[in-house]
VEXDREN-2710 file (C-alpha; in Angstrom, 1 decimal):
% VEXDREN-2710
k/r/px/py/pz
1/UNK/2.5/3.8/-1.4
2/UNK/5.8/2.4/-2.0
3/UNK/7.9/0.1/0.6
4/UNK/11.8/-0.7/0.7
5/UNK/13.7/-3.3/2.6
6/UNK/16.5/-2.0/4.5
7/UNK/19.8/-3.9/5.5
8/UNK/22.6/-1.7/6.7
9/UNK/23.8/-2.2/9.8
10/UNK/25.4/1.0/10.7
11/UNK/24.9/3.2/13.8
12/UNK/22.3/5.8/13.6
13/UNK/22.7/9.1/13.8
14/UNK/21.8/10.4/17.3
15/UNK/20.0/14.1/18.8
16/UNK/21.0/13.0/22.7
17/UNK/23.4/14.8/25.3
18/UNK/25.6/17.3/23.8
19/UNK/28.6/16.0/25.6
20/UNK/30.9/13.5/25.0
21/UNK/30.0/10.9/27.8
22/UNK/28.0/8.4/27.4
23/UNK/24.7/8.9/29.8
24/UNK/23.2/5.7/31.0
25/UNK/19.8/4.7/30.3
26/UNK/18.6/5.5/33.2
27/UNK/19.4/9.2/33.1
28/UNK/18.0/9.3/30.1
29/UNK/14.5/7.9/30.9
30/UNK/12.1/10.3/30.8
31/UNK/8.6/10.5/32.9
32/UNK/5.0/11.6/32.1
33/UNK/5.9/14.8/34.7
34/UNK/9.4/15.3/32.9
35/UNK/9.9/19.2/31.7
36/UNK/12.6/17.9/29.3
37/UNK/10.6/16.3/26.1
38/UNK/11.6/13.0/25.1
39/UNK/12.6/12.3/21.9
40/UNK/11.7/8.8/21.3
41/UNK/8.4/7.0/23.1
42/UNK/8.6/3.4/23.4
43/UNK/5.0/2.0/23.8
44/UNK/3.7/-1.6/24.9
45/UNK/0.7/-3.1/25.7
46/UNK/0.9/-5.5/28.4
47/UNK/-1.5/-8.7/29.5
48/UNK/-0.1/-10.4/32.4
49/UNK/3.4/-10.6/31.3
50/UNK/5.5/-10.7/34.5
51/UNK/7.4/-13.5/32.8
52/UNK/8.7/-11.1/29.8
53/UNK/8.2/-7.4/30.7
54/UNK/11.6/-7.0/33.1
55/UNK/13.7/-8.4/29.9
56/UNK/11.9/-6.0/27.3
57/UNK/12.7/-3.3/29.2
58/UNK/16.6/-4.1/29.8
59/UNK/16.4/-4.5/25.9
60/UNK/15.4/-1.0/25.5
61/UNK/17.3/0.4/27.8
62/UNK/20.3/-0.7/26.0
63/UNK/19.1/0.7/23.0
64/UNK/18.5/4.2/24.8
65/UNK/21.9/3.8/26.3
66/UNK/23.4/3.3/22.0
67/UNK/21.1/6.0/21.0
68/UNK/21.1/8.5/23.4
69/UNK/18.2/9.8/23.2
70/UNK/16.0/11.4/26.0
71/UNK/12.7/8.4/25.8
72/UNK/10.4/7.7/27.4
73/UNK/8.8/3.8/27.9
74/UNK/5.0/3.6/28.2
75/UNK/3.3/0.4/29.3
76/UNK/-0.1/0.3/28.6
77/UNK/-1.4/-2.1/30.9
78/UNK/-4.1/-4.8/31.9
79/UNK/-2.9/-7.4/33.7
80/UNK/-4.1/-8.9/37.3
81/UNK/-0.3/-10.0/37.9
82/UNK/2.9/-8.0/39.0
83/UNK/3.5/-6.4/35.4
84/UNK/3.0/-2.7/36.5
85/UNK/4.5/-2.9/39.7
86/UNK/8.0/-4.0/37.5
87/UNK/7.4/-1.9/35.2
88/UNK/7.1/1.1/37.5
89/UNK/10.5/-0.3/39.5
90/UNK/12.3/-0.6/36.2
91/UNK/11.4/3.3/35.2
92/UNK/8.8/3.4/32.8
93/UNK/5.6/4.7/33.0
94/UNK/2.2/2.9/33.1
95/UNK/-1.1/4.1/31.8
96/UNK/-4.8/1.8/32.2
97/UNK/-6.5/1.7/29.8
98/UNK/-10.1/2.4/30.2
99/UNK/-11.5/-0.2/27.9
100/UNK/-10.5/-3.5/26.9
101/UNK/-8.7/-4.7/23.7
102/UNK/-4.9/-4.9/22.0
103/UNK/-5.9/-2.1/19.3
104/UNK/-7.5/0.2/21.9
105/UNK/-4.3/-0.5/24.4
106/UNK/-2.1/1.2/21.8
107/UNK/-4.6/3.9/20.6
108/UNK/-4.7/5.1/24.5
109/UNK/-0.7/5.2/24.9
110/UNK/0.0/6.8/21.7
111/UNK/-2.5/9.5/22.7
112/UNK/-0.3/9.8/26.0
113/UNK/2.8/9.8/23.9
114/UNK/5.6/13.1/23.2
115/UNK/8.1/11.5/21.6
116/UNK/8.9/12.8/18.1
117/UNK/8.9/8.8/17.0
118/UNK/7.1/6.4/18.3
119/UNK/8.3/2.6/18.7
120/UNK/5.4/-0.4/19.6
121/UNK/5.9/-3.6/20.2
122/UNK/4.9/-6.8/23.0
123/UNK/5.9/-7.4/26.1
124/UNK/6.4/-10.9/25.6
125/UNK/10.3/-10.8/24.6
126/UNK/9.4/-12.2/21.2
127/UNK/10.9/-8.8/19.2
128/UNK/14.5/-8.0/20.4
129/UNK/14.3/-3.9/21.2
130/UNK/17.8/-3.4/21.2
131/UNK/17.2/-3.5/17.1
132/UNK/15.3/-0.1/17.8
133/UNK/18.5/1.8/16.4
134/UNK/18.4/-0.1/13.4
135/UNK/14.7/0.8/12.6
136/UNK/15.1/4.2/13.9
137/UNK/18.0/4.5/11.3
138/UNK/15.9/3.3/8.5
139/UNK/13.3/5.7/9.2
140/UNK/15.9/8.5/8.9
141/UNK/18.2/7.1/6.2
142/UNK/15.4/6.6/3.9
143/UNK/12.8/9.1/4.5
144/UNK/10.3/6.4/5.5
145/UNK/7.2/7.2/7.6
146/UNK/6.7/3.7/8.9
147/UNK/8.8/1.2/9.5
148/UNK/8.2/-2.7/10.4
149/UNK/10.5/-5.3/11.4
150/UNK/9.9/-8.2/9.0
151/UNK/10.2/-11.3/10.3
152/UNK/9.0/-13.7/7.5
153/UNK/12.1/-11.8/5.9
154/UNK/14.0/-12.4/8.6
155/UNK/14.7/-14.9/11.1
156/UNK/12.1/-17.4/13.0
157/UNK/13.9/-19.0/16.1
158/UNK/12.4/-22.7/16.6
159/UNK/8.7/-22.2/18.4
160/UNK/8.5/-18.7/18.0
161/UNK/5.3/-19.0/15.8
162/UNK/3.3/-22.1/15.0
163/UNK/3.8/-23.5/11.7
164/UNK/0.1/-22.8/10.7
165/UNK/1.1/-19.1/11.2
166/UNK/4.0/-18.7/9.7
167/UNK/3.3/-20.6/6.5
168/UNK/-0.3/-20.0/5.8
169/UNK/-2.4/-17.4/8.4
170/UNK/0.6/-14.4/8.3
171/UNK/1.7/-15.2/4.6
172/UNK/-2.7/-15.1/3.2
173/UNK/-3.3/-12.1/5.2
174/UNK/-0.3/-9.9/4.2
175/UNK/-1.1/-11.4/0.5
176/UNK/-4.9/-10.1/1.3
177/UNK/-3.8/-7.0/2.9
178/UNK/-1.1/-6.4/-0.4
179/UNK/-4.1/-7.2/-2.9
180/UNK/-6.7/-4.9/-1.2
181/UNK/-4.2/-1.7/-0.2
182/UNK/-1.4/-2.2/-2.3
183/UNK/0.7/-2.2/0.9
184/UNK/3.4/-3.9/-0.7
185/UNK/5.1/-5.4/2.5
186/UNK/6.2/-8.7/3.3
187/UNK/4.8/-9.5/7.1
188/UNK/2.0/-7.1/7.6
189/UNK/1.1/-8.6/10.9
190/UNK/4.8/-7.7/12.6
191/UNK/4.0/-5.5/15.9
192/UNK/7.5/-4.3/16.0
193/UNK/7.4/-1.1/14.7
194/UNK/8.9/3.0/14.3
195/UNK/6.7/5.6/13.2
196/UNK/6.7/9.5/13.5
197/UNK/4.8/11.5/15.0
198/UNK/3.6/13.4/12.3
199/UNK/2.6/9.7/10.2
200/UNK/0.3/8.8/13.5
201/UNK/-0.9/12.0/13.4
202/UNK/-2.1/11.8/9.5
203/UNK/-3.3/8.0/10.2
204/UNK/-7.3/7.7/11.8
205/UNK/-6.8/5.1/13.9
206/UNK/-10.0/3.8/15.4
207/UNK/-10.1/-0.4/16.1
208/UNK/-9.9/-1.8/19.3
209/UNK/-8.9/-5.4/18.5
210/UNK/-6.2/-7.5/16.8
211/UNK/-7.0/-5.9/13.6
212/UNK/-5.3/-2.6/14.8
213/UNK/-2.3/-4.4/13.3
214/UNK/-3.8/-4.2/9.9
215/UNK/-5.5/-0.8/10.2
216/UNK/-2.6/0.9/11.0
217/UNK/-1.6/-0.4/7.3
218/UNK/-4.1/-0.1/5.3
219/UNK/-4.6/3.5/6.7
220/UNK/-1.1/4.2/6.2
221/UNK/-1.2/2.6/2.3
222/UNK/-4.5/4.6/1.5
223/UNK/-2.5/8.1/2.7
224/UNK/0.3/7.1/0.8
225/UNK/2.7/7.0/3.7
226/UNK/6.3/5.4/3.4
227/UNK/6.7/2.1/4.8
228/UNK/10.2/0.9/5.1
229/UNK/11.1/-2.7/6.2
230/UNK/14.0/-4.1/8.3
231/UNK/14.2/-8.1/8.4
232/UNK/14.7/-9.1/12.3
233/UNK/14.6/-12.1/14.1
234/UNK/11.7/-13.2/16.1
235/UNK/11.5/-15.1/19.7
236/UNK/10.0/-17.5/21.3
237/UNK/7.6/-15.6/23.6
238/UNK/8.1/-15.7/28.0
239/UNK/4.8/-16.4/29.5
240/UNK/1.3/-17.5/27.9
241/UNK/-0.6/-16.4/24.4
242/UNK/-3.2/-14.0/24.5
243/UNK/-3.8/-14.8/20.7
244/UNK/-6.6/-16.6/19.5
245/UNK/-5.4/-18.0/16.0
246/UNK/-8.8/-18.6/14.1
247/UNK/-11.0/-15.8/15.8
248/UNK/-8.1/-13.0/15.8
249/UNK/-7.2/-14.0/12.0
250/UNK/-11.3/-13.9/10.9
251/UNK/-11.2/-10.2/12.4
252/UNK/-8.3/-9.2/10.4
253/UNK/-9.7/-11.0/7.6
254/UNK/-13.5/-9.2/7.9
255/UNK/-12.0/-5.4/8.9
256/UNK/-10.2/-5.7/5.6
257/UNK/-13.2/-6.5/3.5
258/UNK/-15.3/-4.5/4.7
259/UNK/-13.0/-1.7/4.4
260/UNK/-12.5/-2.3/0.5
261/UNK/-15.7/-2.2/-1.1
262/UNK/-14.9/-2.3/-4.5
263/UNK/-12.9/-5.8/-4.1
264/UNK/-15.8/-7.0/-1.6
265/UNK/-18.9/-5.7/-3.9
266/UNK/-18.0/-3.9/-6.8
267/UNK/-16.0/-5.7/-8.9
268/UNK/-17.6/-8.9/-8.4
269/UNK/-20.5/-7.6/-8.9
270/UNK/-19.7/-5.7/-12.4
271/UNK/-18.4/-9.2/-13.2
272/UNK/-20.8/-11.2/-12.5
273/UNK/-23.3/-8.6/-14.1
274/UNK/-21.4/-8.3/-17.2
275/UNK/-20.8/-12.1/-17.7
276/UNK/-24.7/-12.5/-17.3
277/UNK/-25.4/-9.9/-19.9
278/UNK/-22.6/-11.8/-22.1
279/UNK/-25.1/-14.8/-21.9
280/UNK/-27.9/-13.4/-22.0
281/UNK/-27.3/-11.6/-25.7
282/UNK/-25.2/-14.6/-27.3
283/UNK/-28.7/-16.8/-26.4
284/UNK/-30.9/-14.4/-27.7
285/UNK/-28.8/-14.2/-31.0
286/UNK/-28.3/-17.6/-31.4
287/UNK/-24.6/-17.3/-32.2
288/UNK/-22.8/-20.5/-32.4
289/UNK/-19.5/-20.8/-30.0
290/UNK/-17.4/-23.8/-30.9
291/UNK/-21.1/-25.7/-32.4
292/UNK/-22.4/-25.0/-29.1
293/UNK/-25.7/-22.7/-29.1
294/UNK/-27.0/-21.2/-26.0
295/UNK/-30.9/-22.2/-25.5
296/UNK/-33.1/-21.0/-23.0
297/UNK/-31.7/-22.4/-19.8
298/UNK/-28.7/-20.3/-20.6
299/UNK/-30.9/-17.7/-21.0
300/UNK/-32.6/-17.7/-17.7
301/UNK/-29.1/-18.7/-16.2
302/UNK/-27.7/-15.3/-17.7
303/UNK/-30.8/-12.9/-16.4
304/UNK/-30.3/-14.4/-12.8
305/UNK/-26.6/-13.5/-13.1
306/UNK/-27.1/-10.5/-14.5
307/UNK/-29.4/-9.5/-11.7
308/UNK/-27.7/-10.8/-8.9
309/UNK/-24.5/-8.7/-10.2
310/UNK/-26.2/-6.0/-10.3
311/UNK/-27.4/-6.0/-7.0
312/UNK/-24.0/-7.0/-5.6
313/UNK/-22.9/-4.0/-7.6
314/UNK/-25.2/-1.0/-5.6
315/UNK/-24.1/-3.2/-2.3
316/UNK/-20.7/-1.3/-3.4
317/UNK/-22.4/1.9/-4.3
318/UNK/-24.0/2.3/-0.8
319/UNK/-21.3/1.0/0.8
320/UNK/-18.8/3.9/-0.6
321/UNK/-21.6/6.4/-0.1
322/UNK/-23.1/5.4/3.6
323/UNK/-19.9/5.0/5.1
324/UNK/-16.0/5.7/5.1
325/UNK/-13.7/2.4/4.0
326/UNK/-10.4/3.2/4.3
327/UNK/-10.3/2.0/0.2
328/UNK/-13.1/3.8/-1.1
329/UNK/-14.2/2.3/-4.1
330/UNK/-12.4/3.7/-6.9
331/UNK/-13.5/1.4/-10.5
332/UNK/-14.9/3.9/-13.1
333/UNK/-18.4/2.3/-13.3
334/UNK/-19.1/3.6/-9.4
335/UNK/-17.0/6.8/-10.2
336/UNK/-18.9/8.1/-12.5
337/UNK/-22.2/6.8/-10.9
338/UNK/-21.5/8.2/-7.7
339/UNK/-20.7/11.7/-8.9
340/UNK/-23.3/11.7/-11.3
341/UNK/-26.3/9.7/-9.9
342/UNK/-29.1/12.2/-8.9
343/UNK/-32.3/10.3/-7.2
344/UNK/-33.7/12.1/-10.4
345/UNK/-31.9/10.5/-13.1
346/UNK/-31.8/7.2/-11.0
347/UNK/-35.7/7.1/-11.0
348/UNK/-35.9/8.1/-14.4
349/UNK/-33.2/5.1/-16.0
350/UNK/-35.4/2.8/-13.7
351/UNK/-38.9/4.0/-15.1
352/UNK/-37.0/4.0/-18.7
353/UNK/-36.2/0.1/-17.9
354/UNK/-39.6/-0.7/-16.1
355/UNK/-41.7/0.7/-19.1
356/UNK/-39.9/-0.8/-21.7
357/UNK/-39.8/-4.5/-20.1
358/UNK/-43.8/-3.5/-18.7
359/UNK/-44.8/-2.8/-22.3
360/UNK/-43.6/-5.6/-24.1
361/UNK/-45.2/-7.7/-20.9
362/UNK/-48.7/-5.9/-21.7
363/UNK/-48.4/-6.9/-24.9
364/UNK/-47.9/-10.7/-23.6
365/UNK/-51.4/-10.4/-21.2
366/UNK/-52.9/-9.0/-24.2
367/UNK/-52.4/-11.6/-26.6
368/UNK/-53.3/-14.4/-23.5
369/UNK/-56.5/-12.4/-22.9
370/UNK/-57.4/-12.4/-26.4
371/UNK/-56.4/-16.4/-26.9
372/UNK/-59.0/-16.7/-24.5
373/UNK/-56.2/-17.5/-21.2
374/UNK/-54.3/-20.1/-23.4
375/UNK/-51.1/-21.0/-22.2
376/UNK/-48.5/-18.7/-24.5
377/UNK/-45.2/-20.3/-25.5
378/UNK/-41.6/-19.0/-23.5
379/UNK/-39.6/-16.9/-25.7
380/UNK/-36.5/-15.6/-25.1
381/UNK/-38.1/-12.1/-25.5
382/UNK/-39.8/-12.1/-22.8
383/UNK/-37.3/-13.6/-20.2
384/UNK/-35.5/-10.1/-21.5
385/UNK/-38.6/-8.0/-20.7
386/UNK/-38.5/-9.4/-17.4
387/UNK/-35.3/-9.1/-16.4
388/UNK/-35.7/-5.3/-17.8
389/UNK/-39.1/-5.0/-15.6
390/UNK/-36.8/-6.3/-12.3
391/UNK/-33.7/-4.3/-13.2
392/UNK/-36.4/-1.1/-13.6
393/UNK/-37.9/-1.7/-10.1
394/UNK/-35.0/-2.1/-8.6
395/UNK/-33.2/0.9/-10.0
396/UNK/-36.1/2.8/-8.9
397/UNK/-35.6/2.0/-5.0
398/UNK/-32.0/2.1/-5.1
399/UNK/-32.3/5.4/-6.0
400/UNK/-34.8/6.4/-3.5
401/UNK/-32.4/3.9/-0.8
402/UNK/-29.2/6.0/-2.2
403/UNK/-30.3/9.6/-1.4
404/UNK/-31.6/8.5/2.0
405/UNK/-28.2/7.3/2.9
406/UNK/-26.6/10.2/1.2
407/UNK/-28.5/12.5/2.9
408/UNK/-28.0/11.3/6.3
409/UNK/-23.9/11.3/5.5
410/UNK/-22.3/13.7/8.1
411/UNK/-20.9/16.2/5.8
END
């Protein structure tokens, strides 16, 4: 998925009235029991923000009034305070939302949505809607499917975000978010934006929480839809913070991991596993590095890592195979096990590795049976047969554990 950064500032091209006058807002608002289709639906989830919802609306308005185009303005709302009852006054419609959450706020307004683009964003006067032309325009100009008004490329106005957000939470979780999806923006957690209907329709949308923000994202990076961004100024909010700074970034932080498997499991665990087997043969060989030889602590040091990779490594494999991440694990080691891997050939390699490490261990009881139960000496031989004999039992279950959870995969 590939992103641009827009900066024109012309006017965009508009589908509205067919005369030449200018229709005013108003007449161009459109409701839920309108027979005339709207062609733009502005959505916004609302929490008790009487302070900031009368102001957001005036805002769009005057971007219907620049576009005209036929919209309509959804508020999905939740609040115990005189939100709705303005919003209704002002002309837009309002929806409740049967369960709680800012994620599942959206997914029920979209749902109730006809607009052929679709335009979120808060309540709380901190994005400027009259801008919607200028995102609207991008999406157009440049065939996006997304765009996002980026306000760490843009402009900040003094107390619109706390420091600790705009310098370090918003900057590590768009780096996370770029790292893990290769989204490839530069403020991943802007709410302001424009998609069509056909890109919401493609995404699988399913969080009710903060992390919506970065789900619609990484779903939108993992179908290889066109994100587009338009820098914008942000303001300081009217009314109180629903956001929780260290609770709502930990969600966004956990949905992602757990929703790439391969950077959470798999490739630490093929490097860990790898580094361990590294160790584990330069101590066995006695090769010098630098005059340093590797002795037996090394030894044992390099069969723990080489196990505890491993397992980190099938934590990947049933992770990709038990469930749906939106990144599916994608290195070529779990490629080529997961197509290949038959409970067959799993308990077979594990019964290969089991047998060889159990042999050269019944050769050890032998000899301590016939020294009459004298203590034998440690050799590095038989740390390997026993990492073997762990690796074999393990690869034995895992491919029992692997077919179960296969098996009970919806197809």
């Amino acid at each position: 998925m590939s992103t641009q950064t827009h900066h024109k500032s012309q006017s965009p091209r508009t589908n509205g009235s067919t005369s030449d006058r200018q229709l005013p807002a108003d007449e161009l608002l459109v409701g839920s029991d309108s027979q005339q289709p709207p062609v733009l639906s502005v959505v916004m989830p609302t929490l008790n923000e009487e302070a900031g919802i009368t102001e957001c609306i005036d805002r769009i308005k005057t971007a219907i009034e620049e576009l005209q185009l036929p919209t309509e303005i959804i508020v999905s709302d939740s609040s115990t305070d005189r939100t709705p009852e303005i919003a209704r006054e002002m002309g837009a419609t309002v929806v409740h939302p049967d369960q709680k959450g800012y994620g599942y706020a959206y997914r029920f307004a979209f749902e109730q949505t006809r607009g052929e683009y679709i335009v979120m964003g808060d309540a709380d006067t901190t994005y400027d809607f009259e801008q919607i032309p200028r995102l609207l325009e991008a999406l157009r100009d440049q065939d996006g499917d997304m765009v996002m008004g980026s306000r760490l490329d843009g402009e900040i106005k003094p107390g619109a975000m706390p420091a600790l957000h705009q310098y370090l939470g918003n900057p590590a979780l768009t780096a996370f978010l770029n790292l893990f999806y290769d989204a490839g923006v530069s403020d991943s957690h802007s709410g302001f934006r424009i998609f069509t209907r056909e890109a919401y329709e493609r995404m699988d949308l399913q969080t009710d929480g903060m992390e919506f923000a970065s789900e619609m994202i990484m779903d939108a990076g993992a179908r290889d839809l066109e994100i587009v961004e338009v820098p914008i100024v942000y303001h300081e909010r009217e009314g109180e913070a629903n956001l929780e700074s260290f609770r709502d970034g930990w969600r966004h932080v956990r949905f992602m991991l757990l929703n790439a498997p391969g950077y959470l499991f798999s490739a630490p665990g093929i490097g860990l596993g790898i580094f361990g087997f590294v160790v584990m043969g330069i101590a066995y060989t006695g090769v010098s590095l630098g005059g340093i030889t590797l002795g037996t602590h090394s030894m044992i040091a390099g069969s723990l890592l080489t196990i505890v990779g491993y397992q980190i490594f099938t934590l990947g494999l049933f992770s990709t195979v038990g469930s749906d991440p939106i990144r599916r694990v994608d290195d070529p080691v779990t490629n080529v096990l997961e197509g290949r891997l038959t409970l067959e050939r799993g308990a077979l390699l594990g019964t290969g590795l089991l047998v060889g490490g159990g042999l050269y261990a019944a050769s050890l009881v032998a000899t301590w049976v016939g020294t009459g139960f004298a203590a034998l000496p440690f050799t590095l031989a038989s740390l390997v047969a026993f990492t073997a004999i762990v690796l074999g039992l393990q690869t034995i279950f895992y491919a029992f554990f692997l077919s179960e959870i296969a098996d009970a995969r919806p197809s």
